[in-house]
C-alpha positions in Angstrom: 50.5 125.7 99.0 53.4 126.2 101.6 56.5 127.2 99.2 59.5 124.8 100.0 62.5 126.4 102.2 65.9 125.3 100.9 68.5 125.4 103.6 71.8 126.9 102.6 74.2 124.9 101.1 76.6 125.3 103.7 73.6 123.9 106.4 73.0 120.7 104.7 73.6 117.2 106.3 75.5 115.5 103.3 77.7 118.8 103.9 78.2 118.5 107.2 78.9 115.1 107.2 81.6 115.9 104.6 83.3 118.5 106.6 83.0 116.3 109.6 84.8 113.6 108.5 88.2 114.9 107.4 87.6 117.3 111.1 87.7 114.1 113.1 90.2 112.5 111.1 92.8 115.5 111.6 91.9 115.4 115.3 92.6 111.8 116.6 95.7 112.0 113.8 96.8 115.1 116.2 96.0 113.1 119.4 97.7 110.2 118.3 100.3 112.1 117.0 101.4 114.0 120.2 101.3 110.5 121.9 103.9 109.3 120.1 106.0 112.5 120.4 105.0 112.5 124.1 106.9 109.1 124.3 109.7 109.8 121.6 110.8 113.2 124.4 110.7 110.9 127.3 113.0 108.3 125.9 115.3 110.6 124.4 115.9 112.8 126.7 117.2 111.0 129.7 117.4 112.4 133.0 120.6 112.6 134.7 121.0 110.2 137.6 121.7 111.7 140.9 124.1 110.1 142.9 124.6 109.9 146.4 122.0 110.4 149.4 118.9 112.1 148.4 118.6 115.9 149.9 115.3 116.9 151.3 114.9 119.1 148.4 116.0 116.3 145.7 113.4 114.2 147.5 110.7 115.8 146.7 111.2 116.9 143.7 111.0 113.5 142.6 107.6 112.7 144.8 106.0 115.1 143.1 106.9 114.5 139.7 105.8 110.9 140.2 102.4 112.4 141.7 102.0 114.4 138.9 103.0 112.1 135.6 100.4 109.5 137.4 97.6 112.3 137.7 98.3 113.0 134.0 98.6 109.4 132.6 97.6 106.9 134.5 94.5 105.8 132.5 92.4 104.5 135.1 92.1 106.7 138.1 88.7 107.4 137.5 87.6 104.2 136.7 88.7 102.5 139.6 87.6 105.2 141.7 91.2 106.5 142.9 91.5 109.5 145.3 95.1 110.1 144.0 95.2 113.4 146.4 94.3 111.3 149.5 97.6 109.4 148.2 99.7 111.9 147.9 99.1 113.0 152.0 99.6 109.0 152.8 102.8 108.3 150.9 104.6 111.4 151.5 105.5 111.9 154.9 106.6 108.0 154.5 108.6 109.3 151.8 110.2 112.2 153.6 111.0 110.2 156.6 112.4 107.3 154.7 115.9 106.7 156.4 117.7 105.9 153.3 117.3 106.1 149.6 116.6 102.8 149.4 113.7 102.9 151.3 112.9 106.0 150.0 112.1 104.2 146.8 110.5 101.5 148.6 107.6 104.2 149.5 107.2 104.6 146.1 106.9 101.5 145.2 103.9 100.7 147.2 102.4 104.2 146.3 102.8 102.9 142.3 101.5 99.4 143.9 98.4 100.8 145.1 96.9 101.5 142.2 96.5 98.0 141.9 97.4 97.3 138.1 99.9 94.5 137.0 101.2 97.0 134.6 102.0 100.1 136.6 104.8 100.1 139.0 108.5 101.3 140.0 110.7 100.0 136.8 114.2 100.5 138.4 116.0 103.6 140.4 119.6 104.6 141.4 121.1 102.2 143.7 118.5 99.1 143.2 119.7 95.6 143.8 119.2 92.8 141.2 117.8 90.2 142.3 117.2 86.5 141.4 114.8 83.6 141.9 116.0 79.7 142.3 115.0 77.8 139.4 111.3 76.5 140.4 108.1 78.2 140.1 105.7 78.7 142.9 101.6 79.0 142.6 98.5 79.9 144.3 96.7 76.6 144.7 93.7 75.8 147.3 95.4 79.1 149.5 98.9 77.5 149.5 102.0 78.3 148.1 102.8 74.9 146.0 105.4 74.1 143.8 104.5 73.9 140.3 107.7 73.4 138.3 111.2 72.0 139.5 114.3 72.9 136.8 116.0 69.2 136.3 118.8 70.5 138.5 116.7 70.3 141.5 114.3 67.2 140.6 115.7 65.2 142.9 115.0 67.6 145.9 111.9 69.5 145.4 108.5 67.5 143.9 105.8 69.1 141.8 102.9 69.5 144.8 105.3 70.3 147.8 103.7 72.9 149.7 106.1 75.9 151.2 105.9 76.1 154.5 108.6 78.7 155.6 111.4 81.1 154.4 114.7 81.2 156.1 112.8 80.0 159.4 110.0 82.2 158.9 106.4 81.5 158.6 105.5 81.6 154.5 102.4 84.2 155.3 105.0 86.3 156.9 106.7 86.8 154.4 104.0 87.1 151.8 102.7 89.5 154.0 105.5 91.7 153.8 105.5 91.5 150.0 102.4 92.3 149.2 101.9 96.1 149.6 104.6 95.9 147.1 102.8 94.3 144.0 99.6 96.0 142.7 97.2 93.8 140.8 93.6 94.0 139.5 92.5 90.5 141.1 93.7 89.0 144.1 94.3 85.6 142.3 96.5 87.4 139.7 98.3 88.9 143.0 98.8 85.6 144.6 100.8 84.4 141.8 102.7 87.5 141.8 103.2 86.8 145.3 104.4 83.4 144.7 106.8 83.8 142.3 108.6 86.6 144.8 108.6 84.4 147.4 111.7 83.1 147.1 114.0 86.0 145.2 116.8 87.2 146.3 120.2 88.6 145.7 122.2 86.8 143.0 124.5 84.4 144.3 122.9 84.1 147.7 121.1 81.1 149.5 117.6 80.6 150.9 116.6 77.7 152.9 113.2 76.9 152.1 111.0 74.3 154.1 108.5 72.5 152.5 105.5 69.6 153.0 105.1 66.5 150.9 101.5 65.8 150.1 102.0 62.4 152.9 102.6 64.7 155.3 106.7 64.7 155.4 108.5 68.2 156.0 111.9 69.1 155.1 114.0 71.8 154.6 116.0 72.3 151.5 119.0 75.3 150.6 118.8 76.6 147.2 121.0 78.7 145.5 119.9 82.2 143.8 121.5 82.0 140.0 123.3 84.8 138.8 121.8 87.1 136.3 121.3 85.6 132.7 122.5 87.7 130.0 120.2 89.4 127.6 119.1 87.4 124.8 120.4 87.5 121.7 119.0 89.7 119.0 119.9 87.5 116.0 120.3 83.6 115.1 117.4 81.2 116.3 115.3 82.5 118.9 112.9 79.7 120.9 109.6 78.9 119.4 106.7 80.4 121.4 104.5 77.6 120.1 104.1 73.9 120.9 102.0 71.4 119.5 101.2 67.5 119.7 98.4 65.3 119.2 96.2 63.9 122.1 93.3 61.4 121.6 92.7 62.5 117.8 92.8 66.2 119.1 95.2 69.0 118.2 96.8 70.7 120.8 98.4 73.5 120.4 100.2 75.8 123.1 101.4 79.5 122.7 103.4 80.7 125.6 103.6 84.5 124.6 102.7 86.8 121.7 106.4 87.1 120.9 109.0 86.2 118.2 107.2 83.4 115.9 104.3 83.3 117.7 102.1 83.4 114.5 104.0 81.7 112.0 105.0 78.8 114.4 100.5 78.6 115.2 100.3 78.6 111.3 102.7 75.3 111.4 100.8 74.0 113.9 97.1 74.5 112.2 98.1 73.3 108.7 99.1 69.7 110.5 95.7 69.9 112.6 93.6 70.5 109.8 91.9 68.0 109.3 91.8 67.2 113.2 88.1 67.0 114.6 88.2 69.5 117.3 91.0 71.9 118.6 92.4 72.6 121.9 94.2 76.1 122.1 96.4 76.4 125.3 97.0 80.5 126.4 97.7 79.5 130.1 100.0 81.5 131.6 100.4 84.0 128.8 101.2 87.2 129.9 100.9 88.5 127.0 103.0 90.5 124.2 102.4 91.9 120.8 97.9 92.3 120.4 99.3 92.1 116.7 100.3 88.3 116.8 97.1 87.6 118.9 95.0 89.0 115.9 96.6 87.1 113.5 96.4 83.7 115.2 92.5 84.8 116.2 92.1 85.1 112.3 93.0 81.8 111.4 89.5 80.8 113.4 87.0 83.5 111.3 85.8 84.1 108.0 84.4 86.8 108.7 85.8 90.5 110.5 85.1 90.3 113.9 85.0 93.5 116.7 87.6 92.3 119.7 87.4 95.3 121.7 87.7 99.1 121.1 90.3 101.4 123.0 90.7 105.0 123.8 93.8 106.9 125.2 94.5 109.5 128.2 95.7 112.7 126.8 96.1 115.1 129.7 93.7 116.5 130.1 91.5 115.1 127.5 90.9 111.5 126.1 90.5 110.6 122.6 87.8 109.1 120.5 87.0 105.4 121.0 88.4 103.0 118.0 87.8 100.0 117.6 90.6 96.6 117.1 88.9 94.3 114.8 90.0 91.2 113.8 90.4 90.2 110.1 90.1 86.9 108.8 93.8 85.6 107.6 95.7 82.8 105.7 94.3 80.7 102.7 91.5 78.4 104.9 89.5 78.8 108.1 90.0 76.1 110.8 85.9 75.7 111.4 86.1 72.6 113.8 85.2 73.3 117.5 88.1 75.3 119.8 88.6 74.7 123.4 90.5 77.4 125.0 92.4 77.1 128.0 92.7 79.7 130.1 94.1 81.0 134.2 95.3 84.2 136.1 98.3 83.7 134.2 96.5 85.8 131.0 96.9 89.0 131.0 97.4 92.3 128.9 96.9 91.6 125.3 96.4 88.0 125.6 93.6 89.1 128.0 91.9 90.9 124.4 92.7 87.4 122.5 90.6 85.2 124.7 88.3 88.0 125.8 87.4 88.1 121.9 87.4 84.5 120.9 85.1 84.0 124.1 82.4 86.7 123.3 82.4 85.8 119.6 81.3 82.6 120.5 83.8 80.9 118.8 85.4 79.0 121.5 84.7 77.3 124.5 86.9 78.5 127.3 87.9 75.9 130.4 90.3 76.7 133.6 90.0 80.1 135.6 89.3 83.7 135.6 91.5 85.7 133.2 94.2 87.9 134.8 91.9 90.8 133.7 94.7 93.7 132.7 94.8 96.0 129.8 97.4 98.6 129.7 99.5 100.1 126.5 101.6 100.8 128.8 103.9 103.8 128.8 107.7 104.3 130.6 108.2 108.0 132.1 111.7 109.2 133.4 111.7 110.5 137.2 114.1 113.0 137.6 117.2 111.8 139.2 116.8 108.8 137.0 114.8 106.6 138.4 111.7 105.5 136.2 107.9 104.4 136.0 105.7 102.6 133.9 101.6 103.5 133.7 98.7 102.4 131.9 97.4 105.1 129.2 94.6 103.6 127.9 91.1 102.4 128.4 90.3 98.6 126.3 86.6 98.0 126.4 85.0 94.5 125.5 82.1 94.9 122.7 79.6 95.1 125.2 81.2 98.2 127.0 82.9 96.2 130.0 86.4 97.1 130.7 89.1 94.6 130.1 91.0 95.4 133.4 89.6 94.0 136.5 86.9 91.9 134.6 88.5 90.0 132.0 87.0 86.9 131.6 85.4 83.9 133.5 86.1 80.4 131.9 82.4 78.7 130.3 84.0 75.5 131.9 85.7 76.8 135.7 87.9 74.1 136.8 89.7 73.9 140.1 93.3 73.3 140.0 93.9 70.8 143.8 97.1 70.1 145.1 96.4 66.3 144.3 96.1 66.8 140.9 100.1 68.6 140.5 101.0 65.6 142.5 99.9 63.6 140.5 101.1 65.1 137.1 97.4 65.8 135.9 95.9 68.3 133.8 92.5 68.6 135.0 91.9 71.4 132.4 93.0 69.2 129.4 90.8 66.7 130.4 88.0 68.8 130.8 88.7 70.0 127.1 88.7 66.6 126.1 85.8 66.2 127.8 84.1 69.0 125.6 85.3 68.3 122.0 84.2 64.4 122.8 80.2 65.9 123.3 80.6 64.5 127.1 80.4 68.3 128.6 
């Protein structure tokens, strides 16, 4: 008989496992730790500003710190395949050139821009002009620039489905041309509306004559005036909801517009008079996104159960830290169980792009409109010296599966195709396809 070998105490699994844990624990605490001192340094120690021109010296002192806090920070250089050395030899002779400060900033702007994420780019520098848009919003919409939205105050000059045709005289591609080196995105449909909503800015104050076509065919050419700069909102008394609601054909309807403010507790509102409704329709178009706290809470209202949204992990020069995972915990005293539609475009991005990426791959919802504006960033803000300063991704957000949230985000179940009839027209194709599903006709 073979006597039995007893390992060491100190070599057993239960042991190991025992030591492991607390090991890992004081590890991503540390990691996690020095990312929030990382950030507490930058913001409280602010670099002086320089003022006047830029010396040679001055100028690339501040090239090379923004080269360097991107190769440090900036979370998805790899991932996207980035050569960030092969952009460092194309942006800096623009740089050095540059005939003016101004345009020396420019260069960076487009070297931020060409990393192509919605949530990196050129924040603000010394000597940058404000600027303003006239109170309309532009889209994307079968390849045209098209009017969307017209403030009262112009309602009686620009229509909802004009196209725009040209800019101070100039052909509209011209122009867009000309912006878009300048805006970095992870889809071109998420850059087009970008695009569109630049089209027309502009120093406060000033006027831009913009020339549009009716759907019939009729051109005309309207001046609008540039408003001056609002002033920051208020931090106390009543702030705006974030949430609408009505009812449509039986249906509940409820809009959020951003994971701000009362985003949760106005959604709460909204469910407890749709609870009895027969079927749901949850309307996150054009939410850019906001606090991924909110989003949870709202996403709980629709579980009973803990669900995994995504999991996450942050760049920490030169390492990264451990994946963890964002679950989703069932919240409030019922469930809504009825059927969800979810309505969805380019317009959702950052942490509303984890919202309806986990609702869709739960299964829990039925989502109808377009692509998702795929980005994912926890962003960061790093001080240039000389003042100027940028903001970078620093993390990684996977789906379940594995699939990164930026640059895939999600495709709709239901893809619907906005036309330039239908804004005419004043209809919501996407709320009637919803319709359309909760009815059993889809």
């Amino acid at each position: 008989m073979v006597p039995t070998v007893r390992k060491p105490w100190y070599r057993r699994r239960w042991v190991l496992v025992l030591l492991a844990v607390p090991v890992v624990f004081l590890v991503v605490l540390g990691v996690l730790g020095f990312s929030l001192y990382r950030v507490a340094v930058n913001s409280a120690q602010p670099q002086p500003v320089w003022e006047g021109p830029l010396t040679p010296e001055q100028r690339r002192e501040i090239f090379d710190a923004l080269w360097t806090t991107v190769q440090r920070n900036y979370s998805y250089l790899e991932l996207k395949g980035i050569d960030w050395r092969a952009r460092r030899a194309t942006y800096w002779p623009e740089a050095k050139a540059a005939p003016d400060d101004a345009a020396f900033y420019r260069v960076l702007e487009r070297m931020v821009a060409s990393l192509d994420d919605g949530h990196s780019r050129l924040v603000s520098y010394p000597g940058q002009q404000p600027v303003t848009t006239p109170p309309l919003t532009l889209g994307w919409v079968e390849e045209q620039y098209v009017v969307l939205e017209v403030d009262e105050a112009l309602a009686d000059r620009v229509t909802p489905g004009d196209r725009l045709t040209a800019i101070d005289g100039r052909p509209v591609a011209e122009v867009a041309a000309e912006l878009r080196p300048y805006i970095g995105e992870a889809t071109e449909a998420r850059r087009q509306r970008r695009i569109a909503r630049s089209l027309l800015t502009g120093p406060p104050g000033s006027a831009v004559a913009a020339t549009f076509l009716r759907p019939d065919g009729g051109e005309y050419t309207v001046v609008l005036e540039r408003p001056e700069p609002e002033p920051d909102s208020p931090t106390v008394g009543p702030q705006p909801t974030q949430v609408t609601a009505r009812e449509i054909e039986g249906f509940g309807y409820i809009r959020i517009h951003m994971w701000t403010g009362d985003a949760a507790y106005a959604f709460d509102a909204a469910l407890e008079r749709f609870r009895g409704a027969p079927g749901l329709i949850l309307d996150v178009r054009g939410n850019g996104g906001g606090d991924d706290r909110l989003a949870s809470q709202v996403a709980g209202r629709l579980f009973a159960e803990r669900q995994l949204f995504s999991r996450f992990r942050f760049r920490m020069y030169p390492f990264w830290t451990p994946l963890m995972p964002h679950y989703v915990e069932p919240r409030g005293p019922w469930t809504y169980t009825g059927p969800v539609v979810l309505l969805i475009d380019e317009g959702v991005y950052s942490s509303n792009d984890f919202f309806v990426g986990g609702l869709a791959r739960t299964g829990r919802v039925t989502t109808v409109g377009r692509p998702t504006g795929a980005g994912s960033a926890n962003p960061e803000i790093f001080t240039l010296p000389g003042g100027a300063r940028v903001r970078l991704s620093r993390w990684i957000e996977y789906f379940p599966d594995g699939t990164p949230v930026e640059g895939n985000g999600t495709r709709p179940d239901i893809e619907v195709q906005l036309t330039i009839a239908d804004i005419a027209a004043g209809r919501d194709p996407d709320v009637e396809a919803a319709l359309a599903v909760l009815r059993g006709q889809r």
